[in-house]
C-alpha positions in Angstrom: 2.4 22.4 -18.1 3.6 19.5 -16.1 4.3 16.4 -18.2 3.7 13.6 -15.6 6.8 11.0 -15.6 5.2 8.0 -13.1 2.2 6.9 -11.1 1.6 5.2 -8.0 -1.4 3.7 -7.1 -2.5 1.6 -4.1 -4.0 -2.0 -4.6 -6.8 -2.8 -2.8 -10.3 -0.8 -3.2 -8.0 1.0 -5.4 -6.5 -0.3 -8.3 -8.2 -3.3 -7.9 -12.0 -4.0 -8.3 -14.1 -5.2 -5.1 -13.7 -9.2 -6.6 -9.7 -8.7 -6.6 -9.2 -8.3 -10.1 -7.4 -5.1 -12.3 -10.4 -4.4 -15.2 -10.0 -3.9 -18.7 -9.9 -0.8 -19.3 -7.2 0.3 -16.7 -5.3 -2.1 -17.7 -5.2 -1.5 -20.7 -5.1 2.7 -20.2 -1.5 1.8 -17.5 0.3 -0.2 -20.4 -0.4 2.4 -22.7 0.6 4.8 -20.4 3.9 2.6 -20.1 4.4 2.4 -23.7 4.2 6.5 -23.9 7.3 6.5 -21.2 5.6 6.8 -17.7 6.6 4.3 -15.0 4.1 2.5 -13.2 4.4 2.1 -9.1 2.7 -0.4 -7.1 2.2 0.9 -3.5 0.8 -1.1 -0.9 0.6 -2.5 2.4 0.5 -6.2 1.0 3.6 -8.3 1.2 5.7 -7.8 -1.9 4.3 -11.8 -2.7 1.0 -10.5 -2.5 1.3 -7.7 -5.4 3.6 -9.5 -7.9 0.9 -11.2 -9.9 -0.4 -7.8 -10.6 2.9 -6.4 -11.7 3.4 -9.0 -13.9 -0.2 -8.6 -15.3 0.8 -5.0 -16.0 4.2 -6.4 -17.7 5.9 -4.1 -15.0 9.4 -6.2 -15.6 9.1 -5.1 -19.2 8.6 -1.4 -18.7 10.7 -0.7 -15.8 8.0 -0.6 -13.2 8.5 -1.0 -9.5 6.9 -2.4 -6.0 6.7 -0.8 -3.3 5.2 -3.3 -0.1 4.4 -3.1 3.4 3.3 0.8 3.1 7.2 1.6 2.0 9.1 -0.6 4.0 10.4 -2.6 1.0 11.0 -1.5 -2.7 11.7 -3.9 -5.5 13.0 -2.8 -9.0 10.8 -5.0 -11.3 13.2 -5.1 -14.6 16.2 -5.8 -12.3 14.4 -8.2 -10.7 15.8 -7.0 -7.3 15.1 -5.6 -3.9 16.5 -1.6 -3.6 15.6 -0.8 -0.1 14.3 -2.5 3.1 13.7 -1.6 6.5 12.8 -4.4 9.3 10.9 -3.7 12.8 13.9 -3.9 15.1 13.6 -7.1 16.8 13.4 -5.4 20.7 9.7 -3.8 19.9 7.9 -7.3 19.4 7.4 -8.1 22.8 6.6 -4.8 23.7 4.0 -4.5 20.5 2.4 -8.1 21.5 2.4 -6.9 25.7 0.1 -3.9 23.7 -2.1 -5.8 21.8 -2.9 -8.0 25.1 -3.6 -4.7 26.9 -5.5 -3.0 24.4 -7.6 -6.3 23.9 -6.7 -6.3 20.1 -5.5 -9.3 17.8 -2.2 -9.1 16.8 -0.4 -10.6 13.6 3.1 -9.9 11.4 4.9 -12.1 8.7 7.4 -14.7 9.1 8.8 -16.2 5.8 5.8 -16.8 3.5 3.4 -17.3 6.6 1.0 -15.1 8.9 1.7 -15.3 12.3 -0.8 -15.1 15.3 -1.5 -15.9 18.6 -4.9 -16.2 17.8 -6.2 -16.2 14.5 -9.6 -14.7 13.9 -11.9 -13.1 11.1 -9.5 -10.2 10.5 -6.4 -11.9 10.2 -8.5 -14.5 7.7 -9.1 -11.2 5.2 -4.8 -10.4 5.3 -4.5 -14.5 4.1 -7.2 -14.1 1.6 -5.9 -10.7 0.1 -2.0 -12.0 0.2 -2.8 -15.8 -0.5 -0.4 -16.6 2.3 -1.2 -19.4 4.8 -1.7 -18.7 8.7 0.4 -19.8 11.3 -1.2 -19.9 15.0 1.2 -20.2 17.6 0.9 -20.4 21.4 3.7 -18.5 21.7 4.0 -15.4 19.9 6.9 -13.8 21.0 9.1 -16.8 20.2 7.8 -17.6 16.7 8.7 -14.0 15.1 12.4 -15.6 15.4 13.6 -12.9 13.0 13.1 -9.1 12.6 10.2 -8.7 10.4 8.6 -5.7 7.8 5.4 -4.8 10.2 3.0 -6.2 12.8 -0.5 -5.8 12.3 -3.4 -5.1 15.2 -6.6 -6.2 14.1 -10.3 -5.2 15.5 -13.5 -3.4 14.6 -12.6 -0.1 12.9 -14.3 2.0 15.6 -12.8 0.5 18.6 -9.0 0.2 16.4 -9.0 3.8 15.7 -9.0 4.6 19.7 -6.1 2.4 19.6 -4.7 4.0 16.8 -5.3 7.4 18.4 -3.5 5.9 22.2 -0.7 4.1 20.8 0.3 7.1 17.8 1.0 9.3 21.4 2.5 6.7 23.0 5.4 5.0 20.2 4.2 8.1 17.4 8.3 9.4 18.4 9.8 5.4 18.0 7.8 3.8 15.4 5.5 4.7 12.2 1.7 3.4 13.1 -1.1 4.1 10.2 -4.3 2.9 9.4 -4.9 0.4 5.7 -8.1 -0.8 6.0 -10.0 0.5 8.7 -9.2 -2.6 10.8 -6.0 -3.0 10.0 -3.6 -0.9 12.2 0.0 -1.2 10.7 2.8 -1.0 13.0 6.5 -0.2 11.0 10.0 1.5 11.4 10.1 5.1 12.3 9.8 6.9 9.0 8.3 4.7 7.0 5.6 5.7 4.5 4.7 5.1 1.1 6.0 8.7 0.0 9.5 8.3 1.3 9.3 5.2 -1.1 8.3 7.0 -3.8 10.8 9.6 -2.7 13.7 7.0 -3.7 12.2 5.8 -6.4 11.8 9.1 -7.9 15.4 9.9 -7.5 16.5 6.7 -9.0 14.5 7.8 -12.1 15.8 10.9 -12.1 12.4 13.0 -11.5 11.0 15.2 -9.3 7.9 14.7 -7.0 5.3 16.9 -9.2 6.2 14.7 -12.0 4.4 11.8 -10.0 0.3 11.0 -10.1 -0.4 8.8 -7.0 -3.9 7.0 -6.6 -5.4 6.3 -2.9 -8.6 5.4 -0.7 -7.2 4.9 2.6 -5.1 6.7 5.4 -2.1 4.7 4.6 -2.1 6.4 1.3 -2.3 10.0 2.8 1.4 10.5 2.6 2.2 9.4 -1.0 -1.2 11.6 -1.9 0.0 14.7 -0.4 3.3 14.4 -1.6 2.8 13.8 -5.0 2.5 16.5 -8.0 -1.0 15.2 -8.6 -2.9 13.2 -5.7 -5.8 11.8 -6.1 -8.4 9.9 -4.4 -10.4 7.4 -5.4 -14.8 8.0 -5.4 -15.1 4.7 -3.0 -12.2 6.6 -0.9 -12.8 8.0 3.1 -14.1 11.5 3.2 -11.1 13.0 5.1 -8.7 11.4 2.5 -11.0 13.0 -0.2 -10.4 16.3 1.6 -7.0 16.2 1.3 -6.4 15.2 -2.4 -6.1 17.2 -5.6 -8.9 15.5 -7.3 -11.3 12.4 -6.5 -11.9 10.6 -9.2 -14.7 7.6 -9.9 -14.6 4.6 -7.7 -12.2 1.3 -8.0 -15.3 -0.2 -9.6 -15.3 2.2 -12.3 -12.2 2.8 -13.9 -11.5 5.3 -11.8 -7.5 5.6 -12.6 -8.2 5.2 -16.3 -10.6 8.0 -16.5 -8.4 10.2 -14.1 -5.4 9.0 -16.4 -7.1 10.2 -19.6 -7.8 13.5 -18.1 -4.6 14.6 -16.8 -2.0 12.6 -19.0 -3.7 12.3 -22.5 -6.0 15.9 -21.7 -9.0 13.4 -22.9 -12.2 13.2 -20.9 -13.3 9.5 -22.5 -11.6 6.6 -21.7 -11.2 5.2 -25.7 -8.9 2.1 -25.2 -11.7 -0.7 -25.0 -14.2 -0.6 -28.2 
């Protein structure tokens, strides 16, 4: 019998609930898990900013928790209160990425310090600054604002149209740079080889543990890699169809406690959640 070691979960429409917010219950069910030994990962496409207020909700410095941002481009050790890996976008592909966006007839957007950056903001780019809390920056000149390399750019449209762009530009940069879908209308542009299981990858062998040791919670494509990597994947009951096709188990929705209940049945062999009277 395996005797699970860690679990990652993504953030949004996964750990959290629709209003933003981590419930109760799971709460409650990850610090116990913490307390019993098991390290909690946050994985997600959000800045590392964006996710600290939930580690620190889930006392993540205390336990020996960890971060893992922009969809494993960035990994920060929560009780060392330090960064252990980062990759940047080489500075040479932003011209060439904002040249695509133009062509494709998308909006484009990355991160520059603590701001958004855009040519042109718009009601895509408006959910990135409510999710991270991070103000947006819209400049006439693109190109020349992103004056350092940064984690990602972002293109941004209606999730139909965005996955034919997904589909043309994954053939055409799918051998330079690593392209995946977060929210379906938010195509995320990083480093070649980044993904939130080669995150968890180094993570794992800083802890010492081995990949079937890890539970990883996901809705979206973004999180297919950590999902499929894991000992125990498993999507969430709001997650897409084809990522439910390709976990171990789907659990209930974000609204529901999914990752407690999924928790109490695989680490603690319990089919009721028991932690909230």
């Amino acid at each position: 019998m395996i005797e699970y070691k860690a679990v990652a979960m993504d953030l949004d429409d996964t750990l959290l609930t629709s209003d933003l917010q981590i419930s109760e219950e799971t709460k409650q069910t990850l610090l116990q898990c913490q307390k019993d030994g098991m390290h909690v990962i946050l994985a997600s496409g959000r800045p590392i900013y964006a996710i600290e207020k939930y580690a620190k909700e889930l006392e993540l410095e205390k336990y020996g928790g960890y971060i893992v941002g922009f969809n494993g481009a960035a990994v920060r050790d929560c009780k060392a209160k330090r960064m252990i890996m980062q990759r940047n976008l080489p500075m040479e592909y932003i011209k060439m990425l904002y040249n695509l966006s133009v062509e494709n007839g998308v909006y484009i957007h990355t991160y520059v310090g603590d701001e958004i950056v855009t040519p042109q903001n718009n009601q895509y780019t408006e959910v990135e600054g409510e999710l991270t809390g991070m103000p947006i920056r819209e400049t006439e000149d693109f190109v020349k604002a992103v004056n350092q390399e940064v984690v990602k750019v972002l293109m941004l449209e209606n999730p139909e149209y965005l996955r034919n762009v997904y589909e043309k530009l994954s053939h055409e940069l799918g051998d330079k740079l690593s392209l995946t879908i977060s929210k379906p209308y938010f195509l995320e542009i990083m480093d070649k080889g980044i993904e939130k299981s080669a995150a968890l990858l180094h993570i794992c062998n800083k802890l010492g543990i081995k990949t079937e040791q890890l539970i990883a919670f996901g809705d979206s494509y973004n999180d297919l890699s950590m999902l499929t990597a894991a000992g125990l994947g498993i999507a969430m009951g709001n997650a897409r169809e084809d990522v439910k096709k390709q976990s171990d188990y789907v659990t209930d929705g974000n609204n529901e406690d999914g990752i407690a209940k999924a928790l109490w049945r695989f680490v603690y062999k319990e089919t009721q959640c028991s932690l909230i009277a």
